[in-house]
C-alpha positions in Angstrom: 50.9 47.7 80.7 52.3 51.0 82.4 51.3 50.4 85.8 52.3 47.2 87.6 49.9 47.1 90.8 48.1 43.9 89.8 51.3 41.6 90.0 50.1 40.0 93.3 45.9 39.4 91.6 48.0 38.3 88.4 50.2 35.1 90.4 47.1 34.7 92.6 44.8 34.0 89.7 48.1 32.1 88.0 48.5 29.9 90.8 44.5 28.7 90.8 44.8 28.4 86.9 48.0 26.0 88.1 46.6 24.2 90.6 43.6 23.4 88.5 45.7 22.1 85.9 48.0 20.2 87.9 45.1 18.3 89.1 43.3 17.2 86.1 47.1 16.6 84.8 47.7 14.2 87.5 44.1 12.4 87.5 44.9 12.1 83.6 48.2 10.2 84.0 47.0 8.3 86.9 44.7 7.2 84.5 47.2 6.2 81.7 49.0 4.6 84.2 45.9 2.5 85.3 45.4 1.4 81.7 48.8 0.4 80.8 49.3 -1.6 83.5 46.6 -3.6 83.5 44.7 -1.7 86.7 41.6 -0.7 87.6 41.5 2.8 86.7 39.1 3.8 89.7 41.7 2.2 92.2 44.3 4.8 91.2 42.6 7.8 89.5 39.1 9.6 90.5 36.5 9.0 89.1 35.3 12.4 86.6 32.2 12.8 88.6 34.8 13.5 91.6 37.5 15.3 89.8 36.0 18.8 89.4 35.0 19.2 93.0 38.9 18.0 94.2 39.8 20.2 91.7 38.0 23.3 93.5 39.1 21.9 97.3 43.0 21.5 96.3 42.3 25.5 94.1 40.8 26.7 97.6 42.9 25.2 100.3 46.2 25.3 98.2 45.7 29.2 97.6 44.8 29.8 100.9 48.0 28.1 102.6 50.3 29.6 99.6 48.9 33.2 101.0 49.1 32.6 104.2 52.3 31.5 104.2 53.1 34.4 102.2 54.0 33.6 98.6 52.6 36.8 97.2 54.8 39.2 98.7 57.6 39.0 96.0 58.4 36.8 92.9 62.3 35.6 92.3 64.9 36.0 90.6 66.8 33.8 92.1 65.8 30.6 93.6 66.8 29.6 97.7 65.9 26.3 99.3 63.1 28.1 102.1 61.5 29.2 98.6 60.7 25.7 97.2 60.0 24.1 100.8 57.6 27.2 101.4 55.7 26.4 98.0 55.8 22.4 99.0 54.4 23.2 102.5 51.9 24.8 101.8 51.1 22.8 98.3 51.1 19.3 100.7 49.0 21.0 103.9 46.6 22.0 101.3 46.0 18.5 99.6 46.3 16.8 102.9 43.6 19.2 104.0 41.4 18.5 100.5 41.9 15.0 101.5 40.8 15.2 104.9 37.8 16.8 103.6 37.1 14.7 100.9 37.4 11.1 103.0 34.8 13.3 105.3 32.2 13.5 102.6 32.7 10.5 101.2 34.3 11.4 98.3 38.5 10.5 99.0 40.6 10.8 96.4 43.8 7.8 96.4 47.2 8.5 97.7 48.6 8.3 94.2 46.7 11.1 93.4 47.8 13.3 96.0 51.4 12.9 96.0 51.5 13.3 92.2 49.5 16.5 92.1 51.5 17.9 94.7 55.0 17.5 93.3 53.4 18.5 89.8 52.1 21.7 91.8 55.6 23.0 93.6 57.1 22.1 90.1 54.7 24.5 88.5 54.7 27.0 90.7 58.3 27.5 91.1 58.8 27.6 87.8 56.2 30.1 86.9 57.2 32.6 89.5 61.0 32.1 88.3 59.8 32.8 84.5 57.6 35.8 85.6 60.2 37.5 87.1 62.8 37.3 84.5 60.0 38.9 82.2 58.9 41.5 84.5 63.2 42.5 85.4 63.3 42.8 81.5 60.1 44.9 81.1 61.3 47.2 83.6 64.8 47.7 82.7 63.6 48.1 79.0 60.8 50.8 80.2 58.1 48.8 78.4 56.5 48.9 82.2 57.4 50.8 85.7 56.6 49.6 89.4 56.7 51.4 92.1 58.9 48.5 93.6 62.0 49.6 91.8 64.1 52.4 91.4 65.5 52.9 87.5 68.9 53.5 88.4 71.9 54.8 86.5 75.3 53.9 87.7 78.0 56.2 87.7 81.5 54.6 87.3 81.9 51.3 85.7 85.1 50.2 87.7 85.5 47.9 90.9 83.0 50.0 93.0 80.2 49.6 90.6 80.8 46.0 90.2 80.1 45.2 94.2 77.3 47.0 93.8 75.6 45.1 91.1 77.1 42.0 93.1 75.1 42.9 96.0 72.1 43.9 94.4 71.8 40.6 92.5 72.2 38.6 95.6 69.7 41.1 97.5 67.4 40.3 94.7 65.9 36.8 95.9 65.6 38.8 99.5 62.3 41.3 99.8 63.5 42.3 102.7 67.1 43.7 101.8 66.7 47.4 100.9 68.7 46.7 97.6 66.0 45.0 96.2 64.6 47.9 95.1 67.7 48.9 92.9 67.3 48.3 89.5 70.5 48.7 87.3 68.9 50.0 83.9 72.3 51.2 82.3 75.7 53.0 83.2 78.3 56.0 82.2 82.1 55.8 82.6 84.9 58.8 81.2 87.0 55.6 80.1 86.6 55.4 76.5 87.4 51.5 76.5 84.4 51.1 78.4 81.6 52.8 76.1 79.8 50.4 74.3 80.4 47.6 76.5 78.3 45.4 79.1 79.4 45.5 83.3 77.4 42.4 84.3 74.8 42.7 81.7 74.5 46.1 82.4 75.1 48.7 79.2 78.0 51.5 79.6 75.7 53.9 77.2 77.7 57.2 77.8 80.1 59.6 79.5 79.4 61.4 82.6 78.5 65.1 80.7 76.1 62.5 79.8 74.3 62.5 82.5 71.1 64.7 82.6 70.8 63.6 78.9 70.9 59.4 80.0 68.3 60.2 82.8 65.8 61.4 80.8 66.7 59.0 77.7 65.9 56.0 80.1 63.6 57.2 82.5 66.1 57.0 85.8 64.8 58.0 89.1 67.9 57.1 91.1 71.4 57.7 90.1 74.3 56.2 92.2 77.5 57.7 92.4 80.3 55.1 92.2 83.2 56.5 91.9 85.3 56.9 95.1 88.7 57.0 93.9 88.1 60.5 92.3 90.0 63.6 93.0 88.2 66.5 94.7 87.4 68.4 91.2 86.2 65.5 89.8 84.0 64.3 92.2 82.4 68.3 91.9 82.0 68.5 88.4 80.3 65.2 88.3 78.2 65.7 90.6 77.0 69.3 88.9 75.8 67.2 86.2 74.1 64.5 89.1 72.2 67.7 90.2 71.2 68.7 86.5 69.3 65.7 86.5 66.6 66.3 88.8 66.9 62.7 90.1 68.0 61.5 93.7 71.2 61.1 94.6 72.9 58.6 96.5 76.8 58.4 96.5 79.9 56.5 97.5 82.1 57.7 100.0 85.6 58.2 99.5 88.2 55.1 98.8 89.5 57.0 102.3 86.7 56.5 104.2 84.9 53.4 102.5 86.5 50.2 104.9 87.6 52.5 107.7 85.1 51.2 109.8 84.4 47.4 109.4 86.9 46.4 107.5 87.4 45.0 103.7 84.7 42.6 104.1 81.8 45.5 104.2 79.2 45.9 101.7 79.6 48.8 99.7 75.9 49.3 99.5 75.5 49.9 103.1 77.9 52.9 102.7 75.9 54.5 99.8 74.1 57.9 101.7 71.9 60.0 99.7 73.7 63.1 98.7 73.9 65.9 101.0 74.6 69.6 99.6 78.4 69.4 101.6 79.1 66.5 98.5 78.6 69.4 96.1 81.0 71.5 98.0 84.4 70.2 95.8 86.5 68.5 98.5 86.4 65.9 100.8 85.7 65.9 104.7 88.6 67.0 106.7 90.7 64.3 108.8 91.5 64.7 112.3 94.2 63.1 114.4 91.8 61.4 116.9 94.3 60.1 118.8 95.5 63.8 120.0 92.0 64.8 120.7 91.0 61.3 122.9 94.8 62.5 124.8 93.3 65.7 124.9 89.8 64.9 126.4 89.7 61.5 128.1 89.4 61.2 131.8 88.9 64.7 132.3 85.6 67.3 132.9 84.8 69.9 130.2 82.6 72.5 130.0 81.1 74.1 127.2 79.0 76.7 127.2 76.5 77.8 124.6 75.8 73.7 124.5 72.4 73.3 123.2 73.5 75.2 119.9 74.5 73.8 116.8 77.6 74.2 117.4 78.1 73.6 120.9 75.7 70.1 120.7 78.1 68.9 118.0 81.0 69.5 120.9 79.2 67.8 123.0 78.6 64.6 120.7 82.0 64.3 119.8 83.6 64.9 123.0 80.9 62.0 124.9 83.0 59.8 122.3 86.4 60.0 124.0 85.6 59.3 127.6 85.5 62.0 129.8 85.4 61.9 133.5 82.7 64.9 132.8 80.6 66.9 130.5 78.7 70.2 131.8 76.4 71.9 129.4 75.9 75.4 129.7 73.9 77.3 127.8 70.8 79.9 128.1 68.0 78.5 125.8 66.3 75.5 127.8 65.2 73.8 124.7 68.2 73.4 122.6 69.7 72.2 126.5 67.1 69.5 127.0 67.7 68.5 123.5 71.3 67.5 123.5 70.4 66.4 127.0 67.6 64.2 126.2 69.7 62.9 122.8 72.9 61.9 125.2 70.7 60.3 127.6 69.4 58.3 124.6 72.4 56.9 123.7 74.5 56.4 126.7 72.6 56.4 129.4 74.2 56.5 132.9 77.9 55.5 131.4 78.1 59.3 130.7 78.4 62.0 133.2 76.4 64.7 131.8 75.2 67.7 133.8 73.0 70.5 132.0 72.6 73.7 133.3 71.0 77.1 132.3 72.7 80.0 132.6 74.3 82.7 130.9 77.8 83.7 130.4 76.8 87.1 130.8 76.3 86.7 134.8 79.6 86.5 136.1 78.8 85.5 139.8 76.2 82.6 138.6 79.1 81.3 136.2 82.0 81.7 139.6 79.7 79.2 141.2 79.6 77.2 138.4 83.2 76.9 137.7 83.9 76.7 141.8 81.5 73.6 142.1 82.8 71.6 138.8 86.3 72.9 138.3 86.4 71.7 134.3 90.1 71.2 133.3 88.7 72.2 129.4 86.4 75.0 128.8 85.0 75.4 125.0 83.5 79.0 124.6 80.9 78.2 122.0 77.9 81.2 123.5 77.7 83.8 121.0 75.4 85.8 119.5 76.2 85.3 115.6 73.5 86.2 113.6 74.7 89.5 111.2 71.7 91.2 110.7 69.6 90.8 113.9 73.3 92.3 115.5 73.3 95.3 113.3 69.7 96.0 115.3 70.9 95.3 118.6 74.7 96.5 119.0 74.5 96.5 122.3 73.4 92.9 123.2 75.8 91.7 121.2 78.7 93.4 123.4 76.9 92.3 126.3 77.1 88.1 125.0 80.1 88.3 123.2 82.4 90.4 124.4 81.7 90.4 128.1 80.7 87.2 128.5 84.0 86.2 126.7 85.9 88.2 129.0 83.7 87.2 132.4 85.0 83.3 130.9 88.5 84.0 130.5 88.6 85.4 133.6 87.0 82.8 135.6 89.1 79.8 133.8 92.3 81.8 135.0 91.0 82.0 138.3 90.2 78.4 138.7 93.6 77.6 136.7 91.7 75.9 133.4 93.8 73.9 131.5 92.6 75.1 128.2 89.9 77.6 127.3 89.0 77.1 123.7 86.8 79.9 122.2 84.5 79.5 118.9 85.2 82.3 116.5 84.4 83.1 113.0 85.8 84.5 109.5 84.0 87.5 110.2 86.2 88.9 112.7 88.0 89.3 109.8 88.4 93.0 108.6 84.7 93.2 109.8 82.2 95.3 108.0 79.3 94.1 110.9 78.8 94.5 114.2 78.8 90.9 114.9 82.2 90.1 113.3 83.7 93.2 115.4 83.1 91.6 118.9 84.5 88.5 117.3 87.4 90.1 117.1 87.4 91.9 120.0 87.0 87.9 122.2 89.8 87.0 119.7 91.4 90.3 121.2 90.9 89.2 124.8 92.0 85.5 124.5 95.3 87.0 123.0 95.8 89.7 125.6 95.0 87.0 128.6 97.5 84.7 126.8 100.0 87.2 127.0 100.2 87.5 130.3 101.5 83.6 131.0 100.0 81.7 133.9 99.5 78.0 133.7 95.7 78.5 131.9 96.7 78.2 127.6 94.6 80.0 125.8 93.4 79.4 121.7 90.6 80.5 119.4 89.8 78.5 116.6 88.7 80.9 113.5 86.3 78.8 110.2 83.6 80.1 107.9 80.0 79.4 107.5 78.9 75.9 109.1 76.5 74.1 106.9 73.1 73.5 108.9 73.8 75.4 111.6 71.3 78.0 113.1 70.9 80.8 110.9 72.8 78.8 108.1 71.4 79.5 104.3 70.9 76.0 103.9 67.8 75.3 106.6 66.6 78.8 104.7 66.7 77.5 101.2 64.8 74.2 102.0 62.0 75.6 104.1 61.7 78.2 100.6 62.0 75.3 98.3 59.6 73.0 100.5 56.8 75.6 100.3 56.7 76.1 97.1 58.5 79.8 97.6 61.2 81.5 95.6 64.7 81.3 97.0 66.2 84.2 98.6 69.9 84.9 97.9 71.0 88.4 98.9 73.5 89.0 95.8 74.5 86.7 92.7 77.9 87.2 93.3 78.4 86.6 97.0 80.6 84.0 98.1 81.4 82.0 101.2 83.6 79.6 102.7 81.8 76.6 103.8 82.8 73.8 106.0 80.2 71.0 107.7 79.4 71.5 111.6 81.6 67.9 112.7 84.6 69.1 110.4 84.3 72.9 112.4 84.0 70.9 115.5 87.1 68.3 115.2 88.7 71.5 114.4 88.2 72.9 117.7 89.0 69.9 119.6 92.5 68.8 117.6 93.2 72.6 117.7 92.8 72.7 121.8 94.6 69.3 121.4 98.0 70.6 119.6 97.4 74.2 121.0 100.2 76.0 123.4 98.8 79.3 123.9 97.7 82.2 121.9 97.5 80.6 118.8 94.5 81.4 116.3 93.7 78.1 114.3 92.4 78.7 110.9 90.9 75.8 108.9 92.0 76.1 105.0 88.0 75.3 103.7 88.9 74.8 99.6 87.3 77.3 97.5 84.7 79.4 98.4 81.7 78.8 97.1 78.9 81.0 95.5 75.9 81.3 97.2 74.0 81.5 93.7 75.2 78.1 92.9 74.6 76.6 96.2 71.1 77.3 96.1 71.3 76.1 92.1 72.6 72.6 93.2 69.9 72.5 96.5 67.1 73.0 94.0 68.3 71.2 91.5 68.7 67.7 94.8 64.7 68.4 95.0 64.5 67.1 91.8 63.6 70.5 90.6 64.7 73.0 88.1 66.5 76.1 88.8 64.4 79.5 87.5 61.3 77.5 86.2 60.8 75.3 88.8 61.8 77.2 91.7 62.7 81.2 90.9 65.5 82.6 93.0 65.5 86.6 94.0 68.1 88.2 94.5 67.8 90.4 97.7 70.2 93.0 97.8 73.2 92.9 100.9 71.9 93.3 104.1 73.4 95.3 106.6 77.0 94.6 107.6 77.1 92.0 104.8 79.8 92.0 102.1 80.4 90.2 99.0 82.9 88.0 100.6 85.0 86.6 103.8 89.0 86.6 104.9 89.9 84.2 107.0 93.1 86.1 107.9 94.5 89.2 108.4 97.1 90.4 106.7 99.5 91.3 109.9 98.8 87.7 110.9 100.9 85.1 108.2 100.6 81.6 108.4 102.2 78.2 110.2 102.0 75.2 109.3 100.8 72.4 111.6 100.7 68.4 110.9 97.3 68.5 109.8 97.9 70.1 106.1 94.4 71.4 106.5 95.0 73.7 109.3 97.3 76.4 109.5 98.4 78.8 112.6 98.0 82.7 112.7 101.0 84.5 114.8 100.0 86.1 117.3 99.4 89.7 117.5 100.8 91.8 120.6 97.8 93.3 122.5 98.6 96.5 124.5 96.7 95.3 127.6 96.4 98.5 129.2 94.9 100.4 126.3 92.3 97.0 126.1 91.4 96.9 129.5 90.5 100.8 129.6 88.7 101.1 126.0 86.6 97.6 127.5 86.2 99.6 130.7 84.6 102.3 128.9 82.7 100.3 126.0 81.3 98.6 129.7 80.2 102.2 130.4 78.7 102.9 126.7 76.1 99.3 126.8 74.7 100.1 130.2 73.4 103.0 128.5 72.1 100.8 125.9 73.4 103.5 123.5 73.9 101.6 119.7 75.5 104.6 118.1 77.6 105.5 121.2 78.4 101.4 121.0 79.5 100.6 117.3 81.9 103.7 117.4 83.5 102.6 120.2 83.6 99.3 118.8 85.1 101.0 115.1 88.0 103.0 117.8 88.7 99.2 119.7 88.9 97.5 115.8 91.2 99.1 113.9 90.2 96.9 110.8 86.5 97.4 111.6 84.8 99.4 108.3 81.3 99.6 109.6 78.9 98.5 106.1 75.4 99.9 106.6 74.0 98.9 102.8 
């Protein structure tokens, strides 16, 4: 029996089989009883002329009350008190109403009767359902049958972690409403060699996690959790490589770090298992931030961020509604992704935020003077950019126009309106730049250094971090559209590499770095290894339960222009400090002649009014000293 959809016609037809049964049982010892004792039979059982049609009333009404009151939507495991009181319910409504019906047509069966065959009824019942389901968790754990209902599952980890969760999942088991009754623990793999060979709650320890891909197949598992969360970074990578390999979902355990933070000890570790994301396969865990700095940093006071409907930008704007300000204005040019983050904060706090959205561009200078002379923000994050490499190599000019100008029309206006903090967004690719997008990077990283150099009572920062996961124009959002249509996977070299870090890690960067900053500082986050692109789109694939090269093919592209092989995220010339958050580290700042910057922007002004690209990206190579202009 391979497929399991007739469970609920097999305990229907069980039940009226039962019921039947029951009936003649009791009429047959009512009987017995009448003859022992001296009785007339006919005073305490029915007559057999009458016994068939009770026997098809009590069937009919019985069944019908048992469905209604909805005994066919799971059998148990284990056995609660509102089970057996359901079954006698609707066991006792449906005699009383045979009985009714009976005394109507003449026909009534005795008291004795009824009582009898209802307790022999519930008795039945319960017992049958508890024996079905033993057989059927057997069946399915042993593969001799599959249901939809459950998931095979393989456990990974045989410690503490994966003993709560088969706790919880055997005392979800009785509930058809808990999500974990869909679990089912078929076996489990642990590097301990004292635990191979041996049983975790009657579940079998059948390998070692290189195991893996070989287990799933072995035992037909569609669902392997990851239980493991006292693993160190590599560990927690190579094991999940072999997860991947097995072209089954994913869910995992979050770090011992993270898994009580929020509720406590007394939280179910099954409510914390997440399906894995493709940052788990990164090798290290989510950075921490010192929240208590950043709420310091933002509560009770209005900040402004422009470029706020993007991906970056909306995350500010999440994580800064969190820590009370007196204000938040949006700024950004796209109406869409502004109504979006608009529309989501309205959502979910509703008037006790003070949220104003506007359109505009950081490019006009006199439209963002008004803005900044009507809301006076104490905080300004500079998140507008245009950062997409090869749609920048095309348009030079517009880039200088966003980013650079618009950078320097910002820092301008927060001096004049005496800002407390301007905190700009920049990247790893204003590092020795090969693009034309990295190189007006560097030249707002440029401009925030030359306007902290010059004092006043506005501190300046840039924070500097590689590729964001998810985040517009991200490979990621790429490789799933690809892999959801059914298209090969683009990756422009097998050897290129990148930094990687998830868009609420980049963001708590910028806000503890505005928190702890003093003014000219460049904040770089230390991001692990980098990773390869090849393998990234390997492990994606491999997440859609799919495998790499015959299931999906990946092409490989070529560079496009202004790409290279891989990213800095420092400059030589600028060394490193430490700060108290191990993860992020300080870049000295380097002295800006601010004459010299002020006439070469004068005259790169000049060049994009022209719209001249050529005349633009050699100006921009003479303002960059490190920029090497890659064309591919």
């Amino acid at each position: 029996m391979k497929n399991f959809n007739i469970r609920k016609v097999f305990l229907m037809v069980a039940d009226v089989v039962i019921l039947a049964l029951t009936a003649l049982l009791s009429n047959a010892l009512l009987s017995w009883y009448g003859i022992i004792t001296n009785q007339t039979t006919l005073e305490i059982a029915l007559q057999p002329i009458r016994i068939f049609g009770m026997i098809g009333m009590i069937s009919l009404f019985c069944f019908l009350l048992l469905f209604v009151f909805g005994a066919y939507n799971k059998v148990w495991k284990e056995l609660k008190a509102n089970d057996i009181l359901m079954c006698a319910l609707a066991v006792a409504l449906g005699l009383a109403l045979s009985f009714i019906f009976a005394y109507f047509m003449n026909k009534p069966a005795t008291i004795e009767f009824m009582v009898l065959d209802m307790v022999l009824s519930v008795a039945a019942i319960v017992s049958f359902r508890l024996a079905f389901r033993r057989t059927v968790v057997q069946l399915v754990r042993a593969g001799e049958i599959t249901n939809e209902e459950y998931d095979r599952t393989l456990i990974v980890g045989a410690g503490k972690a994966a003993q709560m969760i088969l706790q919880e999942i055997k005392n979800a088991r009785s509930d058809s409403n808990n999500p974990s009754n869909i679990i089912m623990p078929v076996c489990m793999v642990d590097d301990d060699p004292s635990k191979y060979h041996t049983r975790v709650m009657g579940i079998d320890v059948v390998g070692r996690t290189k195991d893996i891909p070989l287990v799933c197949r072995q035992y037909n598992i569609e669902l392997v959790i990851f239980a493991i969360p006292s693993c160190s970074e590599e560990e927690r990578k190579r094991i999940m490589g072999y997860c991947s390999e097995s072209g089954c979902r994913i869910k995992t355990v979050p770090y011992l770090s993270q898994l009580f933070q929020d509720d406590g000890e007394n939280t179910q570790i099954l409510s914390q298992v997440k399906d894995i994301k493709i940052e788990d396969l990164l090798g290290r865990p989510p950075i921490l931030f010192n929240k208590k700095k950043i709420r310091d940093f933002i509560y009770g006071k209005t900040c402004l961020v422009t470029g706020g409907g993007g991906s970056i930008g909306s995350e500010l704007v999440r994580q800064i509604a969190k820590y009370h300000p007196e204000q938040i204005v949006i700024v950004d040019i796209y109406e869409n992704n502004a109504y979006d983050i608009q529309q989501e904060l309205f959502i979910d706090y509703g008037d006790a935020l003070n949220l104003v959205t506007l359109i505009a561009s950081v490019r006009d200078y006199n439209k963002m003077d008004e803005i900044m002379r009507e809301y006076h923000p104490q905080v300004v994050f500079h998140a507008a950019a245009h950062k997409h490499v090869p749609l920048m190599e095309t348009s030079p000019t517009e880039a200088v126009k966003n980013n650079i100008f618009g950078t320097l029309n910002m820092v301008n206006l927060a001096e004049k309106y005496r800002v407390e903090k301007f905190v700009m967004i920049s990247t790893d690719k204003a590092v020795n730049p090969t693009n034309v997008m990295g190189a007006t990077k560097r030249c707002c990283e440029m401009i925030v250094q030359y306007k902290s150099q010059q004092g006043g009572s506005t501190e300046f920062v840039t924070t500097r971090f590689g590729n964001v996961l998810g985040s517009n124009g991200s490979v990621i959002p790429l490789f799933r559209k690809q892999i959801e249509a059914g298209r090969p996977v683009t990756v422009t070299d097998p050897n290129i590499i990148r930094y990687f870090m998830t868009i609420p890690e980049a963001v708590s960067l910028v806000l503890e770095a505005g928190a702890i900053a003093r003014g000219g500082e460049i904040f770089v986050l230390d991001m692990g290894d980098p990773v390869k692109i090849t393998t990234l789109a390997e492990n994606l694939i491999r997440m859609y339960g799919k495998v790499p090269y015959r299931d999906v093919e990946i092409k490989f592209t070529g560079l496009r222009p202004g790409e290279k092989l891989y990213e800095e995220l420092l400059m030589d010339e600028e060394g490193l400090q430490k700060t108290d958050n191990k993860k992020i580290f300080i870049g000295n700042q380097i002295d800006i002649d601010e004459q010299k910057l002020l006439s070469q922007l004068d005259e790169l002004h000049r060049i994009v009014e022209t719209n001249d690209n050529d005349a633009t990206v050699k100006k921009l190579e003479s303002m960059v000293d490190t920029f090497h202009h890659v064309t591919n």
